[in-house]
N, C-alpha and C positions, 0 to 999 in steps of 0.2 A: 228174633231180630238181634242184630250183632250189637254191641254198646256205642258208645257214640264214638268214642277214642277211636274202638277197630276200624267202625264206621268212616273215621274221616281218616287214619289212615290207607284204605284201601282206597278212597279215590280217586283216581289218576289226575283228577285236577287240583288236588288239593296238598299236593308237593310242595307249595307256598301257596297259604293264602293269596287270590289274586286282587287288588287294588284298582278298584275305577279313579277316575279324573277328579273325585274330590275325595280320596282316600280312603272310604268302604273296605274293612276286608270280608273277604269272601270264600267260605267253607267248599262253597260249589257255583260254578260257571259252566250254563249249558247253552247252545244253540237252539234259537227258538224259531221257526215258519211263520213267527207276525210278519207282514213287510218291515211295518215301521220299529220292532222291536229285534235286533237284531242278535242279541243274545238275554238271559237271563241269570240274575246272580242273588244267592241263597245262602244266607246267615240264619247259624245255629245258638242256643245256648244250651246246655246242659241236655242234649238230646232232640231239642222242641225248635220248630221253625220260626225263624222271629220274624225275619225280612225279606221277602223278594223284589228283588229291583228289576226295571226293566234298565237294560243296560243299552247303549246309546253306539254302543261300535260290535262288530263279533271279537270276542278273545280268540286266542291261539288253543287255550286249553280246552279239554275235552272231559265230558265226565263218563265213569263207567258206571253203568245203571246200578250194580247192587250197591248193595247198605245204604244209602245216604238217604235219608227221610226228604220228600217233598219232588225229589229227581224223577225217581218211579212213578208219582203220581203226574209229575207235569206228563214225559210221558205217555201216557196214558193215554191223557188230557190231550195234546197233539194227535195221539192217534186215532183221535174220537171215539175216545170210553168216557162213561160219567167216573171222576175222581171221588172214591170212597171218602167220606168224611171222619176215618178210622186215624188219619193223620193226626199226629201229636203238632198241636201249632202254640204258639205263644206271643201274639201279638201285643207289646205295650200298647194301652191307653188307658183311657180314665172308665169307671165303671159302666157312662151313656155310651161310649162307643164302645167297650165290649158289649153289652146289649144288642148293640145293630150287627155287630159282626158276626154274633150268633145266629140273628133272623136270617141276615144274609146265605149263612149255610143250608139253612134250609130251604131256598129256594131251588126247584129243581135244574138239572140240566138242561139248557133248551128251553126255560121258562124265562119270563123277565116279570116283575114287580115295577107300578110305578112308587116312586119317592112319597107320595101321597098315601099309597097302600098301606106302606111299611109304614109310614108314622102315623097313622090310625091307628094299627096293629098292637103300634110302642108307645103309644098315648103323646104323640110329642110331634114336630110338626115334621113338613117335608124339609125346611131349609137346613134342620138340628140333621135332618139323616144323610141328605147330601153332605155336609160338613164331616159327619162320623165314614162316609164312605168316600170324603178326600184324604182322610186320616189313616185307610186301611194302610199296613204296613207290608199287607202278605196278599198282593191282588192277586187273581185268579185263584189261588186256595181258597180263599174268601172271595166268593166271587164277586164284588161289588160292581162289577161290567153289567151283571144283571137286574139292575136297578134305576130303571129307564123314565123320563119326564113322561108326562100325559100326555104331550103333543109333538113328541119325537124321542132321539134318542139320548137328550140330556147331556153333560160334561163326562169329561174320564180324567180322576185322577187330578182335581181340580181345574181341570180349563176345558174350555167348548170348543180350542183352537183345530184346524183340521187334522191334525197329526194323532193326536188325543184320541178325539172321538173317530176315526178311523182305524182307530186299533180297538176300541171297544165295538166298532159294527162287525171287525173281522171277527173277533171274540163269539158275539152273539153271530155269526153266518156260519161259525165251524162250529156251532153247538146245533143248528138246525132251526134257529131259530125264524129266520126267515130264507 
């Protein structure tokens, strides 16, 4: 695998960092097939994925698949492969949400956990786990989409609003879940 320097010099989007609407810059900007998510954008440090955002318009930019850690796996992910969890991620938080975002990878492709499960699991309750999976920095690498109420499909990304949670039922529809 090429270093991160060659890495982000090769890719075609990353001629300038690209800038969203409250000033984020961005290593890589791809085009994503959510309805409601119309592109995705991917922050690096030192090699390791920190951030994906779901971006709110399409960019102009384009990325080219090789080197860029997280690109190949979305990807993938779009193409409906399960994404190897071989990715270098680096998501800040405090030690209880790295905790969940660990369990979180291990929930299979195509599987969903309820928020009750996983905090039985993690000794700690369902509200603490939903709070650490509003906190993810890096959704769908982490997949915290897969992490569903008891009696439906719970928020995404802190809100229950329809936009939200319809991007997380697309999420679990392209995974095969239902």
């Amino acid at each position: 695998m090429p270093s991160y320097a060659v890495a982000w010099r090769r890719c075609a989007c990353v001629r300038q960092p690209m800038k969203n609407e409250i000033g984020k810059e961005y290593q890589a900007v791809i085009d994503s097939p959510i309805p409601e998510v119309p592109s995705l954008g991917l922050k690096y440090s030192q090699g390791r994925v920190t951030v994906l955002d779901f971006l709110g318009s399409r960019q102009r930019e384009s990325v080219e698949v090789e080197a860029v850690g997280g690109v190949t796996e979305l990807q993938h992910y779009f193409a409906g492969k399960p994404v190897q969890n071989r990715l270098l991620l680096q998501p800040a938080g405090t030690g209880f949400q790295q905790s969940v975002w660990r369990a979180l990878q291990q929930i299979p492709h195509g599987s969903v956990c309820t928020y009750g499960e996983l905090a039985s699991r993690l000794n700690t309750s369902a509200r603490a786990v939903a709070g650490a999976c509003r906190a993810n920095p890096i959704p769908l690498l982490i997949p915290c989409h897969r992490v569903v109420a008891a009696n439906g499909p719970g928020g995404y990304m802190g809100s229950v609003s329809a936009e939200p949670v319809a991007t997380k039922l697309w999420l679990l529809k392209h995974e095969g879940y239902f």
